[in-house]
C-alpha positions as CSV (number, residue, x, y, z in Angstrom):
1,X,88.4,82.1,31.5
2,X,84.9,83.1,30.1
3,X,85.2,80.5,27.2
4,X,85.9,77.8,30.4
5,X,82.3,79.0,32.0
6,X,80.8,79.0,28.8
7,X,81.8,75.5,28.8
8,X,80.1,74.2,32.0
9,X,78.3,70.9,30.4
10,X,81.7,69.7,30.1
11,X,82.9,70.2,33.4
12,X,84.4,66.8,35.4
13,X,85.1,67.4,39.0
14,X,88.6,66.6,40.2
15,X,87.6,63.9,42.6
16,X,86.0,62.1,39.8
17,X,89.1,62.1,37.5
18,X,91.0,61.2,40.2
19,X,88.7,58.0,41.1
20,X,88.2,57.7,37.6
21,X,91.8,56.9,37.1
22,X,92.8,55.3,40.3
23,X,94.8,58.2,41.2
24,X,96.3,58.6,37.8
25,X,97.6,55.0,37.8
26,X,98.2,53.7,34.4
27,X,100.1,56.2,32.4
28,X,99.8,55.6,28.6
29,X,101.6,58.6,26.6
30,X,103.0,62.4,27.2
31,X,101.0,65.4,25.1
32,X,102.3,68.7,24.2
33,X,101.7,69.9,27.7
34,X,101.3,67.0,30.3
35,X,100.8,63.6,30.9
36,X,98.2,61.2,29.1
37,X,96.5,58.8,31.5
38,X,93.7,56.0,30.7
39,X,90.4,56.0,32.8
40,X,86.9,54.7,32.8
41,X,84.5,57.1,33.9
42,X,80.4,56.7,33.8
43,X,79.0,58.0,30.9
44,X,75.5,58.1,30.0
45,X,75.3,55.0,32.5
46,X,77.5,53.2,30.9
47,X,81.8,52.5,31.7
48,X,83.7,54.0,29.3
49,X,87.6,54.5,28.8
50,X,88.8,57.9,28.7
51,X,92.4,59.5,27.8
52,X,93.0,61.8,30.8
53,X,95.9,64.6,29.8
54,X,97.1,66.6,32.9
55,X,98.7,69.9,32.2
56,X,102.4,70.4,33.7
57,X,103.2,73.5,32.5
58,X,107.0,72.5,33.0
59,X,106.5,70.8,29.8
60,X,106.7,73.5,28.1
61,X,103.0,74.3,27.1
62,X,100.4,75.4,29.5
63,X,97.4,77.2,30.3
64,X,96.8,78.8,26.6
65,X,97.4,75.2,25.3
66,X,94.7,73.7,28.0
67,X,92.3,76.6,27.3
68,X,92.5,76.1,23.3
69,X,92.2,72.2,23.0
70,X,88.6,73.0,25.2
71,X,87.7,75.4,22.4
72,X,88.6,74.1,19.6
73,X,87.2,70.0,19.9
74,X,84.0,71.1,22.3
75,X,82.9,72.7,19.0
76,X,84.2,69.6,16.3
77,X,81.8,66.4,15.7
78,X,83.4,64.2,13.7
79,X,84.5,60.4,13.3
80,X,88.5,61.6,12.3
81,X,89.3,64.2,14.8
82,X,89.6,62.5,18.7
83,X,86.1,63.6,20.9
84,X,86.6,65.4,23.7
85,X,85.0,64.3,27.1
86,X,85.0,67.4,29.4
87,X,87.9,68.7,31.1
88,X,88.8,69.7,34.9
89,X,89.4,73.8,36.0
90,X,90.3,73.3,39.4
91,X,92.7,75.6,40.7
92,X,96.1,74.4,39.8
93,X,94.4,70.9,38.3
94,X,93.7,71.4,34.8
95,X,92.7,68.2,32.8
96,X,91.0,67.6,29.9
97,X,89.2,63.9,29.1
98,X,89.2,62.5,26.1
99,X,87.8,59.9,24.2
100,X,90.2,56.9,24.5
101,X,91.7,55.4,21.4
102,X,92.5,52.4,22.4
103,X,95.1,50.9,19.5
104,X,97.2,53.8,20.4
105,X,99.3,56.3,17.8
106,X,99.9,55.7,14.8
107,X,103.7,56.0,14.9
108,X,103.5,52.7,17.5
109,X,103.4,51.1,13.8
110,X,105.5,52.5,11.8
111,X,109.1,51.8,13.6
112,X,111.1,50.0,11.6
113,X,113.7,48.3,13.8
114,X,114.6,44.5,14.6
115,X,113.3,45.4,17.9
116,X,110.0,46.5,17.4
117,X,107.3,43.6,18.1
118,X,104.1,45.8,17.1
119,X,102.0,44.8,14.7
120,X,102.9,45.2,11.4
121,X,100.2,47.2,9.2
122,X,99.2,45.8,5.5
123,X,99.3,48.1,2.8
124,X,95.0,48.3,2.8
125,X,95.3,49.4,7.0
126,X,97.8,52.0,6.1
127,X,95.7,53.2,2.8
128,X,92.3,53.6,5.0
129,X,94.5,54.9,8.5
130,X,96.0,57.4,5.8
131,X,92.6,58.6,4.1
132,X,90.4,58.6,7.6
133,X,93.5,61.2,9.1
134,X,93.2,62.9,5.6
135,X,89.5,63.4,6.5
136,X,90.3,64.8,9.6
137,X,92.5,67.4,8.3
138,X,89.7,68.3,5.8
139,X,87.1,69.0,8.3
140,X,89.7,71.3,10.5
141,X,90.3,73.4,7.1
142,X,87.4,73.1,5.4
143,X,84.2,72.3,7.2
144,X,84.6,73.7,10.6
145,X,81.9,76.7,9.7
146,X,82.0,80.0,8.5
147,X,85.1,80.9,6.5
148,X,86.7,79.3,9.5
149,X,89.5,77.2,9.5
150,X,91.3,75.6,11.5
151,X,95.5,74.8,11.0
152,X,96.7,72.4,13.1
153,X,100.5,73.0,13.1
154,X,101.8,69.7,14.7
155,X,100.5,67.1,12.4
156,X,102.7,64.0,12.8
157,X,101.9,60.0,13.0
158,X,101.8,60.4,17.1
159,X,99.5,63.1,16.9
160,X,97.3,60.6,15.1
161,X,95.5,58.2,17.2
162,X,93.7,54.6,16.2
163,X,90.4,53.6,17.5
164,X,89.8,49.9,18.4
165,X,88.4,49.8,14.8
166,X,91.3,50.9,12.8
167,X,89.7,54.0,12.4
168,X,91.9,56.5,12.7
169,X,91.8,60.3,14.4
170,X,93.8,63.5,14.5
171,X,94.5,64.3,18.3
172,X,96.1,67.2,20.3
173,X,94.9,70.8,18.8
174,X,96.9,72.9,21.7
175,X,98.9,74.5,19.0
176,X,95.9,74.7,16.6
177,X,95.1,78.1,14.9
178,X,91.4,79.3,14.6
179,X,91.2,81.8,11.9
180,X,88.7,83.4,9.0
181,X,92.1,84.4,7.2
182,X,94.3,82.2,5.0
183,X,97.7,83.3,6.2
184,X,98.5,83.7,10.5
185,X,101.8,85.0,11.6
186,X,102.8,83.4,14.8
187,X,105.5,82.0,16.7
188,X,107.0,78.8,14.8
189,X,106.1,76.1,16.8
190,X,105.6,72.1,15.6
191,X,108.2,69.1,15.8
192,X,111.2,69.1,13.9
193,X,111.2,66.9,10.8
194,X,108.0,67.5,10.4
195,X,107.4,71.4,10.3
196,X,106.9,73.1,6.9
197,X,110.7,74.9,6.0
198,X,108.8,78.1,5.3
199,X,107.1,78.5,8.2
200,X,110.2,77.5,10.6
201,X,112.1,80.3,8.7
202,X,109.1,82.8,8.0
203,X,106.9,82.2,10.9
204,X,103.8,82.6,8.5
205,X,101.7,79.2,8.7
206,X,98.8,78.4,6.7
207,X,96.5,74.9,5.3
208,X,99.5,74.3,3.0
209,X,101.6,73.7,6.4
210,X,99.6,71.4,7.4
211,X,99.7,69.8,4.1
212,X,103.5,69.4,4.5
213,X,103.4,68.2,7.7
214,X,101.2,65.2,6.4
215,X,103.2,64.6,3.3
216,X,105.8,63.3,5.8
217,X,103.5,61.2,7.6
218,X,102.7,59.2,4.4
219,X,106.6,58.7,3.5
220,X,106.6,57.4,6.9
221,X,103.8,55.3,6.6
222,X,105.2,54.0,3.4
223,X,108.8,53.3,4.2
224,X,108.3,52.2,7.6
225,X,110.0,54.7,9.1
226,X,110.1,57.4,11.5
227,X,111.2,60.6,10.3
228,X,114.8,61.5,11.6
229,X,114.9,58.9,13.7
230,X,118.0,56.1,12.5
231,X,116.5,52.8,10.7
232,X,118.5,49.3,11.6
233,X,120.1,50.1,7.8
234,X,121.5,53.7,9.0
235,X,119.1,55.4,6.7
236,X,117.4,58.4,8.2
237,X,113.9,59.2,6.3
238,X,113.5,63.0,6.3
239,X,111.7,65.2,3.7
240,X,114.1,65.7,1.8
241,X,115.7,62.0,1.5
242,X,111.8,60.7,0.7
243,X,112.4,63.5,-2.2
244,X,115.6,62.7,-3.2
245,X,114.8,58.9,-3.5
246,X,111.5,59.4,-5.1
247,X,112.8,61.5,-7.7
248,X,115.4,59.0,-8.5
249,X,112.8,56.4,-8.7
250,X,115.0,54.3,-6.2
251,X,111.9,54.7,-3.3
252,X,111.8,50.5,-3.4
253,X,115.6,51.2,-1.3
254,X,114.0,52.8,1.6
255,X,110.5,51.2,1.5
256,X,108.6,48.7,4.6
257,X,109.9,45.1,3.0
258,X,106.7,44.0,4.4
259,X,104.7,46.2,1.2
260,X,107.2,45.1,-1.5
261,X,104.5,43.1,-3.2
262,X,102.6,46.3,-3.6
263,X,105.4,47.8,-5.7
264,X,104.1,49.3,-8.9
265,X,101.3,48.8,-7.9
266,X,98.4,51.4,-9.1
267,X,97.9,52.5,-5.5
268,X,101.1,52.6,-4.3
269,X,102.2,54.3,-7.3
270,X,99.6,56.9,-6.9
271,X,100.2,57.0,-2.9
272,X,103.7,57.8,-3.6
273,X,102.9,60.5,-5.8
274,X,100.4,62.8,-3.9
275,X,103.2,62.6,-0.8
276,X,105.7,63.7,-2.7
277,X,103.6,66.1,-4.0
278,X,102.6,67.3,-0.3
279,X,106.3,67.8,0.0
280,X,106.7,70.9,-3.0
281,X,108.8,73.6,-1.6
282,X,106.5,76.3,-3.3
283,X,103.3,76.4,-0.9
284,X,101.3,77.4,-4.4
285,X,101.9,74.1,-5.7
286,X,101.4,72.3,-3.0
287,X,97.6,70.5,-3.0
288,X,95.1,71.4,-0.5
289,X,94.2,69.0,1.8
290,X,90.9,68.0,-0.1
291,X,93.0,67.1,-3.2
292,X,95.1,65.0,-1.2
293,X,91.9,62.9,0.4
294,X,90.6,62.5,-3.4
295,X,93.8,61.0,-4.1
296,X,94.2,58.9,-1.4
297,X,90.8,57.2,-1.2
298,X,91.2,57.0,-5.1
299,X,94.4,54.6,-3.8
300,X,91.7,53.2,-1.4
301,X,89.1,52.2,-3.5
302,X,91.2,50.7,-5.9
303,X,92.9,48.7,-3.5
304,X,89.9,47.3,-2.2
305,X,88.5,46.7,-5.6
306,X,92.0,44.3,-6.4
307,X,91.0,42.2,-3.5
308,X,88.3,39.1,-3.9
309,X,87.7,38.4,-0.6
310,X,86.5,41.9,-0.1
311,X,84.2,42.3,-3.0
């Protein structure tokens, strides 16, 4: 627990979460290890909502979990990855606060199904939700200092959260890797549908599994979908359907109906292509996370730049 005390500043007292979120009234989502819960604590004199996650180790996850998500975003400053708060050490009450995000996860808008009333996305929300979570993956592997990286290993649209600005932010780092090397054998570990094949078989993860993880993300983002979850149509999006139908050049089957204007476009054309790309079964030509964000805010910028009312 030394990394806990060297940690102090970010200490909440128990009491105070519990005001803080009337007794953990208003429940708002499940993490990897416990239950998420919204707050309002006083912050720099001044209200502010918080994301409260209370570990239940029954869940699955635990103590390791709590301890690395305190390690991992006390050190992290930046607009794409979710802030963390402070977090509670109290015997058997572990919690850890975060900044609240307050349009909720991505995948609350990407569910295609007749019974769905969420807000449907345009393509330009989707293009700048897509590049701001592709800048938070870039930091983790590339800027976090040092040779340092760090792999997240459970990228998927719930993991990434959306700021009352549309700005969007890659949450929930329990199963995060900290490393100087570019290869970690661990347990295999992640959500199914999303989780590179080679590392579910091999148990070797690196950036590039990460990479995969994402490349499913932006299928889902494009065709509306949730991956392996059943569509009103019976079609069930997975790696290797998006594959199957962009290769055959038949992706306009699967596609949001809301983004059909878009097809052939320059920027959903180029979208299109660096997912499927994220997607290569040979790690080695799979693009680095960096490549990817070039890419997408090259999508971005051009569909920005096709829009009068924006110039």
């Amino acid at each position: 627990m030394s990394m806990v005390n060297e940690r102090q500043h970010l200490r909440i007292p128990f009491d105070v979460i519990k005001v803080a979120t009337e007794n953990f009234k208003t429940l708002i989502g499940q993490g990897g290890y416990g239950l998420v819960y919204k707050g309002k604590l006083l912050l720099s004199g001044k209200e502010t909502m918080v994301a409260v996650k209370r570990l239940n180790e029954q869940f699955g996850q635990g103590l390791k979990e709590f301890l690395t998500e305190i390690q991992l975003l006390s050190g992290q400053q930046h607009p794409n990855i979710i802030s963390l708060v402070g977090f509670c050490d109290e015997g058997r009450e572990k919690s850890i606060v975060y900044q609240y995000a307050e349009r909720g996860s991505l995948d609350q808008y990407i569910r295609r199904t007749r019974k769905t009333t969420s807000t449907t996305l345009t393509w330009l929300q989707r293009l700048q939700i897509c590049v701001d979570a592709a800048r938070g993956l870039d930091h983790l592997h590339n800027h976090v200092g040092g040779h340092r990286k760090i792999i997240h290993r459970d990228i998927k649209s719930s993991n990434i959260l959306i700021d009352e600005n549309w700005v969007s932010k890659i949450s929930d780092l329990g199963l995060s890797k900290l490393s100087d090397i570019s290869r970690v054998a661990t347990y295999g570990c992640g959500t199914p549908g999303y989780i590179e094949p080679e590392y579910n078989s091999t148990g070797v993860v690196t950036k590039k599994s990460d990479v995969y993880s994402f490349g499913v993300v932006l299928f889902e983002v494009l065709c509306g979908r949730l991956c392996l979850i059943d569509s009103d149509d019976g079609f069930l999006l997975s790696s290797k359907s998006a594959k199957y139908h962009y290769e055959k050049n038949s992706l306009d089957k699967i596609m949001d109906d809301s983004l059909w204007e878009h097809i052939g476009s320059y920027s959903m054309t180029k979208f299109a292509a660096i997912a499927y790309r994220c997607l290569h079964d040979d790690r080695e030509q799979r693009p680095a996370i960096d490549v990817v964000l070039k890419e997408l805010e090259e999508a971005l910028n051009y569909q920005v730049s096709s829009i009068p009312d924006l110039l």
